[in-house]
mmJSON file of the N, C-alpha and C atoms, coordinates in Angstrom:
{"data_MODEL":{"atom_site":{
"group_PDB":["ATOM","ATOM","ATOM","ATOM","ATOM","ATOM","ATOM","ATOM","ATOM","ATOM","ATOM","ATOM","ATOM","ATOM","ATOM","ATOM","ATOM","ATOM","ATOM","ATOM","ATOM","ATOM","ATOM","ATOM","ATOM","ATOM","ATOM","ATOM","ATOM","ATOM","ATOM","ATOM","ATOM","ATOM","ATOM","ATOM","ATOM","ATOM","ATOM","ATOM","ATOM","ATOM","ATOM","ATOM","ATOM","ATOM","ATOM","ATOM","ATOM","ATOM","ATOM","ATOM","ATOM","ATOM","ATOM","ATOM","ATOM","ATOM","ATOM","ATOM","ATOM","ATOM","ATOM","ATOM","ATOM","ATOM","ATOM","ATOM","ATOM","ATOM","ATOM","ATOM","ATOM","ATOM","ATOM","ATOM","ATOM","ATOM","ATOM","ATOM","ATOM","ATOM","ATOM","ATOM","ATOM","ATOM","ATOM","ATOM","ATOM","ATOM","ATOM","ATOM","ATOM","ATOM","ATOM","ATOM","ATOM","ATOM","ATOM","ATOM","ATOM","ATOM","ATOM","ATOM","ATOM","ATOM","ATOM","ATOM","ATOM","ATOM","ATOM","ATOM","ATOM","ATOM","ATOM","ATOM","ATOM","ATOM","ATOM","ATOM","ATOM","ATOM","ATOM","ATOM","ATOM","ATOM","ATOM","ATOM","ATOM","ATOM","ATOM","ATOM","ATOM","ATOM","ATOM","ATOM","ATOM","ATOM","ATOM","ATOM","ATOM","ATOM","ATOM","ATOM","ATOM","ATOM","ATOM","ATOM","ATOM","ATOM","ATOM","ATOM","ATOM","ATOM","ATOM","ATOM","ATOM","ATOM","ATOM","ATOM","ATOM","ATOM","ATOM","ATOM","ATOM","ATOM","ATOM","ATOM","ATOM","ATOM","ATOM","ATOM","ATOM","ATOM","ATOM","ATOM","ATOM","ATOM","ATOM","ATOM","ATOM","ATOM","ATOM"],
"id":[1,2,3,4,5,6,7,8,9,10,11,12,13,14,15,16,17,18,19,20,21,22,23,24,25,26,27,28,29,30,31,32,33,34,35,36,37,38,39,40,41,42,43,44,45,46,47,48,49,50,51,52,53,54,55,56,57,58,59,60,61,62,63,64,65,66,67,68,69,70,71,72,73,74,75,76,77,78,79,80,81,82,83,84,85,86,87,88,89,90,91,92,93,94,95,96,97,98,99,100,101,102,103,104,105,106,107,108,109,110,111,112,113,114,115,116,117,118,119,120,121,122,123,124,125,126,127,128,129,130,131,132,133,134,135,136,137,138,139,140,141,142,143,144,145,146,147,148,149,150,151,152,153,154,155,156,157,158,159,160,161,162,163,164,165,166,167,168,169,170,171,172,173,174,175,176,177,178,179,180,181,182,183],
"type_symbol":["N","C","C","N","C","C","N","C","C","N","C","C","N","C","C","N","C","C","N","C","C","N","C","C","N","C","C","N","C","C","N","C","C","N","C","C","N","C","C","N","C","C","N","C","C","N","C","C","N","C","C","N","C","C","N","C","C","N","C","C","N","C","C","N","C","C","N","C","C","N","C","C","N","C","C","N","C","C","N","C","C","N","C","C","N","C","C","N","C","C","N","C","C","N","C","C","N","C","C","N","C","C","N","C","C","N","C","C","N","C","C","N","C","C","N","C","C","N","C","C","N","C","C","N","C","C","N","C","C","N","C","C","N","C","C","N","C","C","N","C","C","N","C","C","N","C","C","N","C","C","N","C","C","N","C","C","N","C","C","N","C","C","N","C","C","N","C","C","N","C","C","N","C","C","N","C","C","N","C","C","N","C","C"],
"label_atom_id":["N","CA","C","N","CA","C","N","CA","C","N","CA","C","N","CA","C","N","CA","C","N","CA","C","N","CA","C","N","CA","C","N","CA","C","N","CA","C","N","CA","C","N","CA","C","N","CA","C","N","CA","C","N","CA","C","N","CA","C","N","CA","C","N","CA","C","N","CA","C","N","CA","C","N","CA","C","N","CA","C","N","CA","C","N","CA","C","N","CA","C","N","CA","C","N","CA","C","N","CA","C","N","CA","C","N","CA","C","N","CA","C","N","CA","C","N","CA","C","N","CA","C","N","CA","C","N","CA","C","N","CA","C","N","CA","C","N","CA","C","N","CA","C","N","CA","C","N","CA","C","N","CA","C","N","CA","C","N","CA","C","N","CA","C","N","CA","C","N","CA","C","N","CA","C","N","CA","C","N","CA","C","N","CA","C","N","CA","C","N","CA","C","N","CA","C","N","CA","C","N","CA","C","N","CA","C","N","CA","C","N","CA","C"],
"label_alt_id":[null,null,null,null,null,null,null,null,null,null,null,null,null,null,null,null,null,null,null,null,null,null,null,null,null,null,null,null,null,null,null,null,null,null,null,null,null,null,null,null,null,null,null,null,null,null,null,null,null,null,null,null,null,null,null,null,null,null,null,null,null,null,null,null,null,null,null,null,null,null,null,null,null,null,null,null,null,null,null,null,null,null,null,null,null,null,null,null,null,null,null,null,null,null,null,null,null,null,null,null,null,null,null,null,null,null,null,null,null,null,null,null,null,null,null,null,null,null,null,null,null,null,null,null,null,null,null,null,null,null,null,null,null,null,null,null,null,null,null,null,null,null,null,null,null,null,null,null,null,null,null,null,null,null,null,null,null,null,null,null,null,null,null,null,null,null,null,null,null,null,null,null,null,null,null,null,null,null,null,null,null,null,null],
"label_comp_id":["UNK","UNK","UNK","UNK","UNK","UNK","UNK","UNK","UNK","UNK","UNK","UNK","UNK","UNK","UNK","UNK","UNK","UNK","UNK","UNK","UNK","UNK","UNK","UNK","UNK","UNK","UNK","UNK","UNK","UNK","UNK","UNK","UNK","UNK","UNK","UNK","UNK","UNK","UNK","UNK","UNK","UNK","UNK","UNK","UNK","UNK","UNK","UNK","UNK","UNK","UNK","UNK","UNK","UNK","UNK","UNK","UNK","UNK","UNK","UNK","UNK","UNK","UNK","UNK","UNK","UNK","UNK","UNK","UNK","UNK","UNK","UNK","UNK","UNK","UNK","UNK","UNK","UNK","UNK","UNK","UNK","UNK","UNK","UNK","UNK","UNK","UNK","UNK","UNK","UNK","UNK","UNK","UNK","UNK","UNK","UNK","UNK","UNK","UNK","UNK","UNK","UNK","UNK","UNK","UNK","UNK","UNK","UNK","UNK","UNK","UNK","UNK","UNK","UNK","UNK","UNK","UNK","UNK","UNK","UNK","UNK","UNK","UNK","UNK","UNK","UNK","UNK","UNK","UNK","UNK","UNK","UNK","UNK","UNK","UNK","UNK","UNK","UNK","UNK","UNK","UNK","UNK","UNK","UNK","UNK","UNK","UNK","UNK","UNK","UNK","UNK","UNK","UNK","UNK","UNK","UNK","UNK","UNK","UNK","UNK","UNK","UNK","UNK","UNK","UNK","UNK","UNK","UNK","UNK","UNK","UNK","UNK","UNK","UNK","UNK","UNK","UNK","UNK","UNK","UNK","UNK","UNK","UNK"],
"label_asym_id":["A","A","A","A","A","A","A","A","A","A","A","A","A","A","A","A","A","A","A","A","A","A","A","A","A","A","A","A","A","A","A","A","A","A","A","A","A","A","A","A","A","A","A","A","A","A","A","A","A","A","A","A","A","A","A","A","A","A","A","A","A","A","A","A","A","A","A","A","A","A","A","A","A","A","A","A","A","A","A","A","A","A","A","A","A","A","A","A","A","A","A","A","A","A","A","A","A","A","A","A","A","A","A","A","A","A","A","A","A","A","A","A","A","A","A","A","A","A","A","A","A","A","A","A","A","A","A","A","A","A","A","A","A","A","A","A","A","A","A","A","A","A","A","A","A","A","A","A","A","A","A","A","A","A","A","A","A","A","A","A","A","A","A","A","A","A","A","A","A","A","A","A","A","A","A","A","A","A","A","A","A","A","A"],
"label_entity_id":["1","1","1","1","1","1","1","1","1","1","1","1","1","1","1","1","1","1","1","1","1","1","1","1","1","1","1","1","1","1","1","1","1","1","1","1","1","1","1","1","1","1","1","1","1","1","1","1","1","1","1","1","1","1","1","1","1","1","1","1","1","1","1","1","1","1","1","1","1","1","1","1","1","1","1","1","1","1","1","1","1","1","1","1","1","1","1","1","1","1","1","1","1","1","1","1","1","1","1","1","1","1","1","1","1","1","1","1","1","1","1","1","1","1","1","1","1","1","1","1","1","1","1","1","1","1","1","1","1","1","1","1","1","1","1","1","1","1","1","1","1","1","1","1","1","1","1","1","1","1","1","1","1","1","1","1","1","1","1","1","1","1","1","1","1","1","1","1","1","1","1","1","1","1","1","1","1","1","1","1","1","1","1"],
"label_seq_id":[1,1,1,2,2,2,3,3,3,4,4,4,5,5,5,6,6,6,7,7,7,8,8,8,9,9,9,10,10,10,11,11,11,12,12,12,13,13,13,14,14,14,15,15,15,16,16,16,17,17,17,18,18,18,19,19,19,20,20,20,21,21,21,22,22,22,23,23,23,24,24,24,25,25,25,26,26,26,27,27,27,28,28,28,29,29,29,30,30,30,31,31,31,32,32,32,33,33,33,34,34,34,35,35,35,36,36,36,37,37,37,38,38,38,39,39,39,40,40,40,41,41,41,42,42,42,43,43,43,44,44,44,45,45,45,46,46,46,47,47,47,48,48,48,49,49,49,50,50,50,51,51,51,52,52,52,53,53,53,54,54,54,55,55,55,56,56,56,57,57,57,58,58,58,59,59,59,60,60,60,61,61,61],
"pdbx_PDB_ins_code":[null,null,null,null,null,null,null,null,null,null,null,null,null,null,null,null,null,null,null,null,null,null,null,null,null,null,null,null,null,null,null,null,null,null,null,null,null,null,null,null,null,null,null,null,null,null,null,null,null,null,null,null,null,null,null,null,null,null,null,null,null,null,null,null,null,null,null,null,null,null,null,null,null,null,null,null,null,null,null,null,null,null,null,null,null,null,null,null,null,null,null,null,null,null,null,null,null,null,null,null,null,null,null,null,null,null,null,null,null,null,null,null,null,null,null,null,null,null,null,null,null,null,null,null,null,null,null,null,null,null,null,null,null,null,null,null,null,null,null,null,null,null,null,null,null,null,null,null,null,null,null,null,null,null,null,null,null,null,null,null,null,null,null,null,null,null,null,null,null,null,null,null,null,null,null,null,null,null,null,null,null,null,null],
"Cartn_x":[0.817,0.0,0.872,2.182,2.832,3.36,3.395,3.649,2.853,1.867,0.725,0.482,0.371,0.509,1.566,2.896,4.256,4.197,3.324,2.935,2.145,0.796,-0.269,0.253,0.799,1.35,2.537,3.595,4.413,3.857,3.095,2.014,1.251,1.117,0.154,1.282,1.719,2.819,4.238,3.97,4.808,3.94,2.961,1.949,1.639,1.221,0.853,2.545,3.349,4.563,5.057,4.56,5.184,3.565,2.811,1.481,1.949,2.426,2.852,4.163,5.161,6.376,5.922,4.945,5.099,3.746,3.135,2.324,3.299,4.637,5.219,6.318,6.492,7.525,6.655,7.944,7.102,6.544,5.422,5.197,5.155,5.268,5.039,3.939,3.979,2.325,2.522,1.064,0.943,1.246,1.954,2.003,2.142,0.868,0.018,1.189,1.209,2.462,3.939,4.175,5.955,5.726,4.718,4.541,4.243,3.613,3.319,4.676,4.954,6.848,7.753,7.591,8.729,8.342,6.501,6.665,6.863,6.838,6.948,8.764,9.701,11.231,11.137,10.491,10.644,10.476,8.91,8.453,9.944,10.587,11.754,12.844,12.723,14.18,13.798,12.575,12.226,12.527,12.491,12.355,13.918,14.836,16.41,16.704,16.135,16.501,16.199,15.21,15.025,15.688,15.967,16.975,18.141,18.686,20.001,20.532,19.492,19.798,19.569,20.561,20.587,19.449,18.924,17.327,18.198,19.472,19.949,20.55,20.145,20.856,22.137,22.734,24.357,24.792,25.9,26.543,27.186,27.257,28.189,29.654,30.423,32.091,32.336],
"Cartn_y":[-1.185,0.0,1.264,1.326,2.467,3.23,1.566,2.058,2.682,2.385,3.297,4.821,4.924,6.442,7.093,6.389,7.231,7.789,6.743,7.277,8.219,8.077,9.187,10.066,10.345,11.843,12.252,11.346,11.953,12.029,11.426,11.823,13.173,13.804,14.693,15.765,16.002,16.737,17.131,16.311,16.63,17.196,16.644,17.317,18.342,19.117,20.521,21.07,20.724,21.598,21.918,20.633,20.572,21.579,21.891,23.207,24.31,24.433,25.881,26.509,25.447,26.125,26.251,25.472,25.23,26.823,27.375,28.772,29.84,29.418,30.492,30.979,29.9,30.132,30.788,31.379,31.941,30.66,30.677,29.439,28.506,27.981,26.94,26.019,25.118,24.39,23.185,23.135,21.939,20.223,19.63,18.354,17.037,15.996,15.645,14.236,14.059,12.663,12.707,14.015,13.93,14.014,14.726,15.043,13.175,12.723,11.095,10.363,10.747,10.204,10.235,11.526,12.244,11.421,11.44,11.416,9.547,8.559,7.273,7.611,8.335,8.13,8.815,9.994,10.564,9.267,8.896,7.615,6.841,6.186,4.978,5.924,6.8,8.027,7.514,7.941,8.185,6.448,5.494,3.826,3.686,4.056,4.152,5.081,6.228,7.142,6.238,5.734,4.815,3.619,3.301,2.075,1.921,3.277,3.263,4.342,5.173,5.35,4.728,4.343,3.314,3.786,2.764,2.631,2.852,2.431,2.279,3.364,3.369,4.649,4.924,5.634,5.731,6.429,5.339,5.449,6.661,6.957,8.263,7.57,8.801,8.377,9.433],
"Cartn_z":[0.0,0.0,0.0,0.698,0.496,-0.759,-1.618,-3.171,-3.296,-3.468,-4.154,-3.827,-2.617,-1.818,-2.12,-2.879,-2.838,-4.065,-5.23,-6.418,-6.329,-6.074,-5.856,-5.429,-4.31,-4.258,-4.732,-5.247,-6.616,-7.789,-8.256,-9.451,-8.867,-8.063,-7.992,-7.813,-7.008,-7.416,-8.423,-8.838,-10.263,-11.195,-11.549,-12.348,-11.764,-10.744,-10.197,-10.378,-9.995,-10.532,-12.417,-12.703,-14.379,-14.949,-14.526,-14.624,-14.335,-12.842,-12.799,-13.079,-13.665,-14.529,-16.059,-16.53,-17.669,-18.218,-17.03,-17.533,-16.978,-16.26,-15.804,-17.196,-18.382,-18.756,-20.57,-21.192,-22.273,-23.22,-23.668,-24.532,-24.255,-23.172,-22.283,-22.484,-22.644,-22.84,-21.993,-20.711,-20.053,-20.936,-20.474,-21.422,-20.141,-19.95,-18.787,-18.65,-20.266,-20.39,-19.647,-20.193,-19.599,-18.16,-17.651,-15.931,-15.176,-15.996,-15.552,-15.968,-16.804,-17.061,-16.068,-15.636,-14.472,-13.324,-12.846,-11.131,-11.08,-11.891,-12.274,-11.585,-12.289,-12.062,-10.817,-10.305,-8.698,-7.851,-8.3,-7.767,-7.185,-8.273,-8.064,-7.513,-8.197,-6.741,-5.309,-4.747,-3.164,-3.42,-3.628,-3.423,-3.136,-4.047,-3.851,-2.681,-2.973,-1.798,-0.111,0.306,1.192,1.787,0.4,0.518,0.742,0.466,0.902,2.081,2.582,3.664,5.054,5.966,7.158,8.118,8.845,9.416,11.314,10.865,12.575,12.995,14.231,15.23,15.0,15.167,15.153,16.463,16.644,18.134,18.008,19.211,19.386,19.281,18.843,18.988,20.173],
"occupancy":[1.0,1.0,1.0,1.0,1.0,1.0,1.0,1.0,1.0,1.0,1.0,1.0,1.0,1.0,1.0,1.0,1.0,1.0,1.0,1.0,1.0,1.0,1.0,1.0,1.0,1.0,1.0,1.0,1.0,1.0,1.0,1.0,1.0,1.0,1.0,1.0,1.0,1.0,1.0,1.0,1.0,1.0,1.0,1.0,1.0,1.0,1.0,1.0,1.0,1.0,1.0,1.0,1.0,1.0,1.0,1.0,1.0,1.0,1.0,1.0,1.0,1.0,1.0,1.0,1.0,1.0,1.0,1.0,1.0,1.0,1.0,1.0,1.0,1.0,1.0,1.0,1.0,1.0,1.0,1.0,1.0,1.0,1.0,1.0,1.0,1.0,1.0,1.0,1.0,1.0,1.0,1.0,1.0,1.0,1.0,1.0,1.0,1.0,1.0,1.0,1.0,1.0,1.0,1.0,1.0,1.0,1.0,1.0,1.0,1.0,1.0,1.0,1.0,1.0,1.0,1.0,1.0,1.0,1.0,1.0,1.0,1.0,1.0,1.0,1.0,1.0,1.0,1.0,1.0,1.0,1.0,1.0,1.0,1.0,1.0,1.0,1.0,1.0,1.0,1.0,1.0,1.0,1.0,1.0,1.0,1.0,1.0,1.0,1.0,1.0,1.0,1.0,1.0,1.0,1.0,1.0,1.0,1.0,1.0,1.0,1.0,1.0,1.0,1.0,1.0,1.0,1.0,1.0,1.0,1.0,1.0,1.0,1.0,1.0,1.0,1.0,1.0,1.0,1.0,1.0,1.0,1.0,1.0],
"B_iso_or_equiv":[0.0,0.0,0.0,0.0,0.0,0.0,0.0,0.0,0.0,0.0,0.0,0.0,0.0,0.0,0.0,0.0,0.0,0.0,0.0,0.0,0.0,0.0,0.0,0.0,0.0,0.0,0.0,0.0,0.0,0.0,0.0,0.0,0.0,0.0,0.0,0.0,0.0,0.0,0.0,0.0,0.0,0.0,0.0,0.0,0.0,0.0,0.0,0.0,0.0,0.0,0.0,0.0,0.0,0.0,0.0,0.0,0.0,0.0,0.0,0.0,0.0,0.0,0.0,0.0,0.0,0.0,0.0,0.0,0.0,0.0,0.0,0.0,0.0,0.0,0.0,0.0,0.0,0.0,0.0,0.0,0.0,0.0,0.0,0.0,0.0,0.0,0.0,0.0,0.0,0.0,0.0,0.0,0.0,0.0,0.0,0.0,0.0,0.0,0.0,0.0,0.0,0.0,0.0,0.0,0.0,0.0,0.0,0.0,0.0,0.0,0.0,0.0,0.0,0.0,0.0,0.0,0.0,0.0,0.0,0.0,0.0,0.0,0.0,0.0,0.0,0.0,0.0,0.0,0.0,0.0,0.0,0.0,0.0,0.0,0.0,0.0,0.0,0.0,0.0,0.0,0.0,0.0,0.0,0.0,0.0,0.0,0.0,0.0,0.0,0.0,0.0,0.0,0.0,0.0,0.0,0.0,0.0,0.0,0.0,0.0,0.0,0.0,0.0,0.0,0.0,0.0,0.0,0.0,0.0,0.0,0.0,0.0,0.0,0.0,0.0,0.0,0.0,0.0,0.0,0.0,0.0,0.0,0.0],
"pdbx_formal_charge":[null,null,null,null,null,null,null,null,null,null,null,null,null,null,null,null,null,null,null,null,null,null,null,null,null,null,null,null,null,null,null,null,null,null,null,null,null,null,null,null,null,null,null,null,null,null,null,null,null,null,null,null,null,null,null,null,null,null,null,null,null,null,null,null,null,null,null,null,null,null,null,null,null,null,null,null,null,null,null,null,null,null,null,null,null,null,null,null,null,null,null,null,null,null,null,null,null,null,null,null,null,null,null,null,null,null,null,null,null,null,null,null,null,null,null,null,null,null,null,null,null,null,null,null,null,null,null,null,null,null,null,null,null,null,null,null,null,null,null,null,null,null,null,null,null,null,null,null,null,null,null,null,null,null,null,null,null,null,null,null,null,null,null,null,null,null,null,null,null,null,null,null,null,null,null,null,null,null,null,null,null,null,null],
"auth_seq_id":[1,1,1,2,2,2,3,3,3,4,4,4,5,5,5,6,6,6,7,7,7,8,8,8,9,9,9,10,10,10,11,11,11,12,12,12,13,13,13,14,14,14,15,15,15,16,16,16,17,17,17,18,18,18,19,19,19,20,20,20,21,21,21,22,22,22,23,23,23,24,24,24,25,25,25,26,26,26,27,27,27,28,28,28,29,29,29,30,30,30,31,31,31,32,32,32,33,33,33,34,34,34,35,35,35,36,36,36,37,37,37,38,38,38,39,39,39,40,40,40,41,41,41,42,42,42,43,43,43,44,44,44,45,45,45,46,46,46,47,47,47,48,48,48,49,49,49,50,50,50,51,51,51,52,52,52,53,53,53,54,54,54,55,55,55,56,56,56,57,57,57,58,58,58,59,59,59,60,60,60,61,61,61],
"auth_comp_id":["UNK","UNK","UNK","UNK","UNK","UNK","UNK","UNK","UNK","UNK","UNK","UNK","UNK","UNK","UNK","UNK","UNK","UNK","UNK","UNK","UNK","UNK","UNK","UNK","UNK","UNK","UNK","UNK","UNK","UNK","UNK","UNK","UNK","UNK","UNK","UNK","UNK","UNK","UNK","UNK","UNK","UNK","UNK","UNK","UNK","UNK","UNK","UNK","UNK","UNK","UNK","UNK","UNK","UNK","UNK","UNK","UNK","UNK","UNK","UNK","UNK","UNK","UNK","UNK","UNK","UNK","UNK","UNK","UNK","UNK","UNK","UNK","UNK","UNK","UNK","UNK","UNK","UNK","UNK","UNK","UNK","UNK","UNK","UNK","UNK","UNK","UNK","UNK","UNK","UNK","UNK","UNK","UNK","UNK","UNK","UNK","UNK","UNK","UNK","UNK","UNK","UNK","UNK","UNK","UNK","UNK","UNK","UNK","UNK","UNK","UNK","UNK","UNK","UNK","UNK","UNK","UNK","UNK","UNK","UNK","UNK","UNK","UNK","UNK","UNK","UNK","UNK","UNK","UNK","UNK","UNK","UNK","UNK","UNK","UNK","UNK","UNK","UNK","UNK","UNK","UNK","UNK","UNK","UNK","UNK","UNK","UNK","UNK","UNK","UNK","UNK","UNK","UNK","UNK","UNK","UNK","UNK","UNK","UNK","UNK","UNK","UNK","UNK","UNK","UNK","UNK","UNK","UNK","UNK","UNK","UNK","UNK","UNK","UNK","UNK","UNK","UNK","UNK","UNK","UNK","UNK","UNK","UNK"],
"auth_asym_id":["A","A","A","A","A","A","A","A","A","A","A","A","A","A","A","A","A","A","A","A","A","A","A","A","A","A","A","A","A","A","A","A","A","A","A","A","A","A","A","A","A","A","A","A","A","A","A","A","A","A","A","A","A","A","A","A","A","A","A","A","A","A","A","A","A","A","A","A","A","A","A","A","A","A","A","A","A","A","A","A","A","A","A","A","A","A","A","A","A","A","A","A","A","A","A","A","A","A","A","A","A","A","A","A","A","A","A","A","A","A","A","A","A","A","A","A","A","A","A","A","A","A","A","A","A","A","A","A","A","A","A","A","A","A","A","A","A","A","A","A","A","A","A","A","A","A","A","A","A","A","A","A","A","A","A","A","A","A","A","A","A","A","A","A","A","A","A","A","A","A","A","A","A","A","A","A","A","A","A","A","A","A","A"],
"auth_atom_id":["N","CA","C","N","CA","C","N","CA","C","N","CA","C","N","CA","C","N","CA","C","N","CA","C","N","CA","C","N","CA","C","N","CA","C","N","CA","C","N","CA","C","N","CA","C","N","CA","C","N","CA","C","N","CA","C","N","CA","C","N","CA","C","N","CA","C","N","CA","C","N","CA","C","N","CA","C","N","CA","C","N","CA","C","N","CA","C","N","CA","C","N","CA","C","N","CA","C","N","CA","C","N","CA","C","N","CA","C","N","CA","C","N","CA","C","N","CA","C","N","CA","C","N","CA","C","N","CA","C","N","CA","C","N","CA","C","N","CA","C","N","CA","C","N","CA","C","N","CA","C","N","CA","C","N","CA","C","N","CA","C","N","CA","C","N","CA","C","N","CA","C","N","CA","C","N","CA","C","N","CA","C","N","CA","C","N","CA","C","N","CA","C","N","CA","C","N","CA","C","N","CA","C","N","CA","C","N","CA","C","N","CA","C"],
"pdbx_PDB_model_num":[1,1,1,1,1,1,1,1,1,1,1,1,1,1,1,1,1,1,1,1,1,1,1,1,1,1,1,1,1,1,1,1,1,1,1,1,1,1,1,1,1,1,1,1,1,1,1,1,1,1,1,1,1,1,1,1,1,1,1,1,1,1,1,1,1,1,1,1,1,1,1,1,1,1,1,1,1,1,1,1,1,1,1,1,1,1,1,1,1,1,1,1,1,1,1,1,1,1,1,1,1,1,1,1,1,1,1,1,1,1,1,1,1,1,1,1,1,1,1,1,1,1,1,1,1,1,1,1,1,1,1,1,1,1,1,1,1,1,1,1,1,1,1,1,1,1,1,1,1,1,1,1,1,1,1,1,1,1,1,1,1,1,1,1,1,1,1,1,1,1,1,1,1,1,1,1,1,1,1,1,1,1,1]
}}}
């Protein structure tokens, strides 16, 4: 279930960001595909990003 939630809200936010750069810039046109392209690879970023940072405490030196 967390997959799914990590998508849904990287799908929702990539698309609300790839909207408001894409009317901020000249000529810009919303395009719904590349924004579902992107939050799919954010998606597998945060999955790596998780995975490789350590879950255990770290001792003091």
């Amino acid at each position: 279930m967390r997959y799914f939630w990590t998508f849904f809200w990287a799908f929702l936010l990539v698309q609300m960001l790839s909207y408001v750069v894409s009317s901020m810039t000249v000529g810009g046109v919303f395009d719904f595909k590349a924004g579902a392209i992107i939050s799919v690879g954010v998606t597998i970023l945060i999955f790596i990003a998780t995975a490789v940072i350590p879950n255990e405490p770290v001792e003091k030196h």
